[in-house]
N, C-alpha and C positions, 0 to 999 in steps of 0.2 A: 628817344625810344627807337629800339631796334627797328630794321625794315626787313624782309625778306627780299633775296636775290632777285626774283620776279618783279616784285614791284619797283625798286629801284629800275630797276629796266623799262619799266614801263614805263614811269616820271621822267626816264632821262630820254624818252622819245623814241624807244623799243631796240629789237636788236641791232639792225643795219645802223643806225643813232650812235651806239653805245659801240657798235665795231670802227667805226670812221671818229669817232670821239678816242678813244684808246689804243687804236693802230695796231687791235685784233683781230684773227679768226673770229669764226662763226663758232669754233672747236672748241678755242678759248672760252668762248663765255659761255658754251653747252658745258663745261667741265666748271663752270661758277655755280651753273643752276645744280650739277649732282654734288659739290662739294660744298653747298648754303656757303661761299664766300668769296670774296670779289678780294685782288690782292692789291695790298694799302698802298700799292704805286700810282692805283688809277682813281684813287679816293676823290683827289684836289679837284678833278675833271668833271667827275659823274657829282659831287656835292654842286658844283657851282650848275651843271646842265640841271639836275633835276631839282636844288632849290630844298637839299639836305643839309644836316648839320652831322656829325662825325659818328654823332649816338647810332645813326640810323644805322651807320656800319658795321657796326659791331654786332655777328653773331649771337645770338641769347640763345644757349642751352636748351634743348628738348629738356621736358618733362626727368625721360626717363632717362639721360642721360647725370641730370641734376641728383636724381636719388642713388644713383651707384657711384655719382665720383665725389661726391660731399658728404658725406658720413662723418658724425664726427670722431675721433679715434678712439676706439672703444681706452677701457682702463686693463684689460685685461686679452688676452690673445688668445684671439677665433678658434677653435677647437680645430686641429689639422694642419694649422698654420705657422710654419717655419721659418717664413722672411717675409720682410716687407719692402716693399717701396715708398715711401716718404717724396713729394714736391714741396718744392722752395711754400708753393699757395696754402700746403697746410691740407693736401690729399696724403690720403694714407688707404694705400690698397695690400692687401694680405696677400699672400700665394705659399706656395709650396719650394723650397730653396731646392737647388740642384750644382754641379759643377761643384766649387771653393766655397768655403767655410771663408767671411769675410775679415776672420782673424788670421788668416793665411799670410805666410811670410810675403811682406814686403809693402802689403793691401794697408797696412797700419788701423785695422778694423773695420773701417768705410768705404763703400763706393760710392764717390761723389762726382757729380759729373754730369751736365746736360742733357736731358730724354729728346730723345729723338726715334723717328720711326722710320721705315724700309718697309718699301712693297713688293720689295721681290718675292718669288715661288719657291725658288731654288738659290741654291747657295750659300749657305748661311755658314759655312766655315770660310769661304774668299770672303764675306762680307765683314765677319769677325776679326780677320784677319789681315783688314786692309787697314793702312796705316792714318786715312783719312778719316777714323772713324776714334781717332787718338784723344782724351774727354769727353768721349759721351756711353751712357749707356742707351744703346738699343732696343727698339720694339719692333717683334716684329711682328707685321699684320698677319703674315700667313699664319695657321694656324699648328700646321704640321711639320714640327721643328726638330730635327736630330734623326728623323728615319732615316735616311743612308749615312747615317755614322760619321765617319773622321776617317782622312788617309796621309800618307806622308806629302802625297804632288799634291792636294788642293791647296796647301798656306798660299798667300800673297804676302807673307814679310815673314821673317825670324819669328816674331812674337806676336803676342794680340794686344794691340793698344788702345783696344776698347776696354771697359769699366765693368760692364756688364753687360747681361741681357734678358729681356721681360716676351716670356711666351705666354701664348692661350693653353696648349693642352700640353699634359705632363710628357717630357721626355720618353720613347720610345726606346730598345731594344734594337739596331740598326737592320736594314732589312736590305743589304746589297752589295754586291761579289766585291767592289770597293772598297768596302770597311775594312779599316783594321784596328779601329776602334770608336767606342760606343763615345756620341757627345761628352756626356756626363763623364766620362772617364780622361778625356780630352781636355776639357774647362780645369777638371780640379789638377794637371800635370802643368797645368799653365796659371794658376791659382787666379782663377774670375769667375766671379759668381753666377748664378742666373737663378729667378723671381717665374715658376708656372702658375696656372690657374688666378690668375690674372685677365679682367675684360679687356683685353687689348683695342677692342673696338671703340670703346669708351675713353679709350687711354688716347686714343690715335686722333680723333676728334678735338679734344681736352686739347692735342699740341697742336692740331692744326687751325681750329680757333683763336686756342688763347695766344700759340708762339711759342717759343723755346723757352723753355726754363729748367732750374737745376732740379736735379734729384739725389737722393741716395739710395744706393739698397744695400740692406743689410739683410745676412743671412751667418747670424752667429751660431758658434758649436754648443753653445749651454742654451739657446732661446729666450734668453733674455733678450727686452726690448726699451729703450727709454727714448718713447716717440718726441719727447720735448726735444732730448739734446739731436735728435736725428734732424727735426724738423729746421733746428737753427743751423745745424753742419749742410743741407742745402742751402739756407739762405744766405748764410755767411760766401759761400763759394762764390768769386768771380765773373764767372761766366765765359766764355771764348771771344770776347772782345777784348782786343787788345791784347790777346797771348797767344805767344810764337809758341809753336808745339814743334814744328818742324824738327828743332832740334834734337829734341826728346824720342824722334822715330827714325832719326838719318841713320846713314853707315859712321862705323868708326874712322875708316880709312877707306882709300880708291880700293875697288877690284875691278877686275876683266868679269863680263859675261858671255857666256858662252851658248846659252843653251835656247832651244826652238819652242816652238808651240807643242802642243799635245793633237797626238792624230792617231786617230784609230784600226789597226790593233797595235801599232808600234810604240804608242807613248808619247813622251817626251823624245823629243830629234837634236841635233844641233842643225845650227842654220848654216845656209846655203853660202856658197863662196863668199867673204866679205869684202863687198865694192864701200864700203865709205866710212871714216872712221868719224865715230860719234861720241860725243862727253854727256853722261844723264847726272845731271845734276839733281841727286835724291832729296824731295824734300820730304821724303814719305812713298816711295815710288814703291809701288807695285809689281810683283817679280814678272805680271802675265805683259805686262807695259812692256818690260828688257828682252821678253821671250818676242815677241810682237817685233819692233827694233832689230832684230836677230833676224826672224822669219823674212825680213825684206834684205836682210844680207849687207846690214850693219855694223862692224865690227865695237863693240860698247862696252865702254868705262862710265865707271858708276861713280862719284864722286858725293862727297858729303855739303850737306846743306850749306854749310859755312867756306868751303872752296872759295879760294880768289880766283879774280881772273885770270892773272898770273898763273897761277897755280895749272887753271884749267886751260890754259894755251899751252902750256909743257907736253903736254899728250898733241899735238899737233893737232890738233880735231877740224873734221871737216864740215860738222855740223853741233848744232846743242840742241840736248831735249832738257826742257825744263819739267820738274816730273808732277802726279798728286801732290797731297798731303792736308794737312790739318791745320785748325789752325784760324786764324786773323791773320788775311795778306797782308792788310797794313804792320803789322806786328813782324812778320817775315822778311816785309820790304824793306824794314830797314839795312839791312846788311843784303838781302840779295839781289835787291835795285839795282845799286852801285855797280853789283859785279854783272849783270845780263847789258847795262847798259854799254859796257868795256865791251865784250863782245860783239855784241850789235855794231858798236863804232869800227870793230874789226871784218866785217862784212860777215859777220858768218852767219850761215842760214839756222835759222831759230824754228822749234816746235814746243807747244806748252800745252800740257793738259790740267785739267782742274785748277788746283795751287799756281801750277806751269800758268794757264792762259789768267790768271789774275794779276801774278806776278809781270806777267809780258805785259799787261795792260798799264800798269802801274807805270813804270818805265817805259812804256807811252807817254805820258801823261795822263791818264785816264784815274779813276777815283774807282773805288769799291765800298760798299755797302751791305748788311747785314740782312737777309732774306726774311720775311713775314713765318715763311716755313721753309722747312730746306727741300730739296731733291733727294732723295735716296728711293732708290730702286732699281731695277731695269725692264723698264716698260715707258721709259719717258719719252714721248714723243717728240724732235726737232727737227726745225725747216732748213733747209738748204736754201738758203736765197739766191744763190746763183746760179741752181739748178731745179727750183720749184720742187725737187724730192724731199719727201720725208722719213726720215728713219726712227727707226726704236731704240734708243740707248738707255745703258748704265749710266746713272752718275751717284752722288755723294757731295754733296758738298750745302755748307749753311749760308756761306756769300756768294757775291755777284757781283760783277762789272756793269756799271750804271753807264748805259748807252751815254745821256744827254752828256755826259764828261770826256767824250773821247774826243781827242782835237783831230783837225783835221789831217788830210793822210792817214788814215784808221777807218775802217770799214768794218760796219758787222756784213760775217757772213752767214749768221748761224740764228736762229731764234727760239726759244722752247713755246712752245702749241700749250701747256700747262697754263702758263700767267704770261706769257712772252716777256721774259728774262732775256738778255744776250747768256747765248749758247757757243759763241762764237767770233773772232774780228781777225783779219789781215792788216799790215802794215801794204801801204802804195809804192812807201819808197824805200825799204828795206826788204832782206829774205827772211820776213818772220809773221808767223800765224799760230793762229791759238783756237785751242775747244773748250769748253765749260765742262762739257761731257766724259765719258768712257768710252774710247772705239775700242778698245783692247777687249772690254767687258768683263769675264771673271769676275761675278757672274752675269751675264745678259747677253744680248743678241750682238752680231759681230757686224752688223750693216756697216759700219762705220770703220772698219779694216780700214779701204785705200788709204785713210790718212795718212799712214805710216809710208803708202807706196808714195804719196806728194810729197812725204818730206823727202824719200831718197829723191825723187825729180828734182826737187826743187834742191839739194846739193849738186847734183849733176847739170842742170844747167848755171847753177853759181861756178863750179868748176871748170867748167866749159867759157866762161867768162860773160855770162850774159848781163845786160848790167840792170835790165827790171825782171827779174827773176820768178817774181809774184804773179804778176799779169801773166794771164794763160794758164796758170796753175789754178788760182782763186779766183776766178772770173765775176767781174760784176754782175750785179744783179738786173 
């Protein structure tokens, strides 16, 4: 039988109990009690202290949670209602379609694709538009989605490699000197559909209880609906275990980039003199990532997923960024192990973000694992261990880097204040370190810039010949 968050805390011998038992904040498990759920890493600990069984863990549905997301599908479609969203469990939620008609070239009728949710405020065209979000459709909690429109400088990649997207209130009419065009005009020049008037609060709950699972949504031009075949085209779906997406979001071939941050009233800038030349190895990378890299006076070559080493030692590089992306790192690793690890053997100072710092882990030695719920937002709070600060970051991403597998020489630096995930690790004897997170942001808070200024330090004292490169840059905790 289910327990509530509170009493489990209580049986397991109260809060101080349960934080020296699981090697968290106070923060941490105040975000268990407003979230009703404790995450399945610290299950084995808190059942054996408090003398539960697994039942107890598991979440049981509000009342009124239970009668809005289990309905059974009607035979006939809700008067007003133009698309639907279908889960793998056999939910079926009605809204109002906007953006692509899901017969759109190329869509092959369906969007099928993992639900997933984002808490951000702001942003939802960098959100849509980041390459990490490649198999899933989107929910987003905010509520007010599309009012400052669409412009040419917000993408984060060529294209949208999301599936879809599931809003609460109907697309607006854009309302700001920005715009140059309305969402809905936007989604359908990019053929992806989107599902409004939708409980998204209900929806957002539903994943972060139950966990990730497929969806479809369908938003066809005639309104026809055949919720059986919909309901098995989610279950049938895979799921992002065990699938390299990377590929599917890289560049065709290397370019140069060239161009800087966004600053007000000028724009977009190019970057400052370039002191160090760097190789980003795109697995999904983010154009505010390359702008970032630039701003610290970077000179950067963009390479595609599948790059050899070989290949990426041709450009002489002075450092590697390993970049986001989508995806199963194990599914990645296999071809891009091989090649980070050639490098690494050649001394070169290493930085990885998301995909990047999983990938680095891996070729550690280090293992990765499939999150309870993912991170998406930018309001996520992470610990600086070797500076007690805490910052507010962006991230994206459904896996993680499971601390207990890192071998030794590997150090977390980083933690998230959420469920304490590794956010972050340093190599001791190499010049390579990694984030879980977004410092770049696009969209979210920039707290987490200097990383970019450690990684130029930390070429400049590799260049300079230093031979532990790391120490003093990544300081222990």
């Amino acid at each position: 039988m289910s327990q509530t968050v509170e009493t489990i805390i209580e049986k397991a011998g109260g809060l101080d109990r349960v934080a020296e038992l699981t090697g968290v904040g106070l923060e941490a498990i105040r975000k268990w009690r407003q979230t009703r759920a404790i995450p399945t890493r610290h299950w084995p600990i808190l059942m054996r202290e408090a003398g539960l069984d697994m039942a107890a863990f598991h979440t049981a549905p509000s009342q009124a949670e239970t009668a809005s997301m289990n309905q059974p599908a009607p035979d006939t479609v809700p008067e007003g209602a133009t698309a639907v969203l279908v889960l793998a469990d056999g939910t079926v939620l009605w809204g109002r379609g906007f953006g692509a008609h899901t017969t759109a070239a190329g869509r092959d009728g369906l969007n099928v694709g993992e639900i997933c949710f984002s808490t951000g405020l702001t942003g939802y065209q960098e959100t849509l538009t980041d390459p990490s979000f490649a198999g899933q459709i989107i929910t987003f909690t905010f509520p007010h989605i599309g009012n400052v429109g669409t412009n040419s400088l917000d993408d984060e990649a060529r294209g949208v490699a999301a599936r879809g997207l599931v809003v609460r209130q109907d697309v607006t009419q854009p309302a700001n000197w920005r715009a140059t065009a309305a969402l809905d005009a936007w989604l359908k020049a990019r053929a992806i559909p989107g599902i409004s008037g939708v409980d998204t609060r209900a929806l957002t709950l539903r994943i972060r209880d139950g966990g990730p699972q497929s969806a479809v949504l369908a938003f066809p031009a005639d309104g026809r609906f055949d919720i059986g075949a919909l309901t098995a085209q989610a279950r049938a779906w895979a799921g992002l275990d065990g699938m390299d997406l990377a590929r599917e979001v890289t560049c065709d071939k290397a370019y140069g980039w060239s161009e800087g941050t966004w600053t007000w009233p000028e724009g977009r800038q190019d970057g400052p003199m370039k002191r160090r030349r760097v190789v980003a190895i795109d697995y999904g990378a983010k154009h505010n990532i390359l702008r970032c890299l630039t701003a610290v006076g970077c000179d950067v070559t963009v390479v595609p997923a599948t790059a050899t080493a070989d290949e990426i030692l041709g450009y002489d590089p002075e450092g590697i960024f390993l970049s986001n992306g989508p995806g199963d790192p194990a599914a990645t690793g296999v071809y891009a192990v091989p090649t980070i690890r050639a490098l690494l053997d050649r001394g070169l100072p290493v930085f990885g973000i998301c995909l990047g710092h999983q990938l680095l882990a891996l070729t550690l030695g280090a293992r990765t694992y499939k999150l309870a719920r993912g991170h998406r937002g930018a309001n996520q709070p992470v610990k600086d261990l070797s500076t007690g600060r805490v910052e507010i970051t962006s991230q994206n991403h459904g896996f993680a880097v499971d601390e207990a597998s890192l071998p030794n020489g590997v150090r977390v630096t980083h933690t998230s204040l959420f469920d304490g995930s590794n956010e972050g690790i340093a190599s001791e004897t190499l010049p390579a370190f990694s984030v879980q997170y977004h410092p770049e942001a696009s969209p979210g808070p920039s707290d987490s810039f200097h990383l970019f200024e450690r990684f130029v330090a930390l070429m400049d004292r590799v260049h300079a010949g230093d031979s532990q490169p790391v120490s003093g840059l990544v300081p222990s905790a």
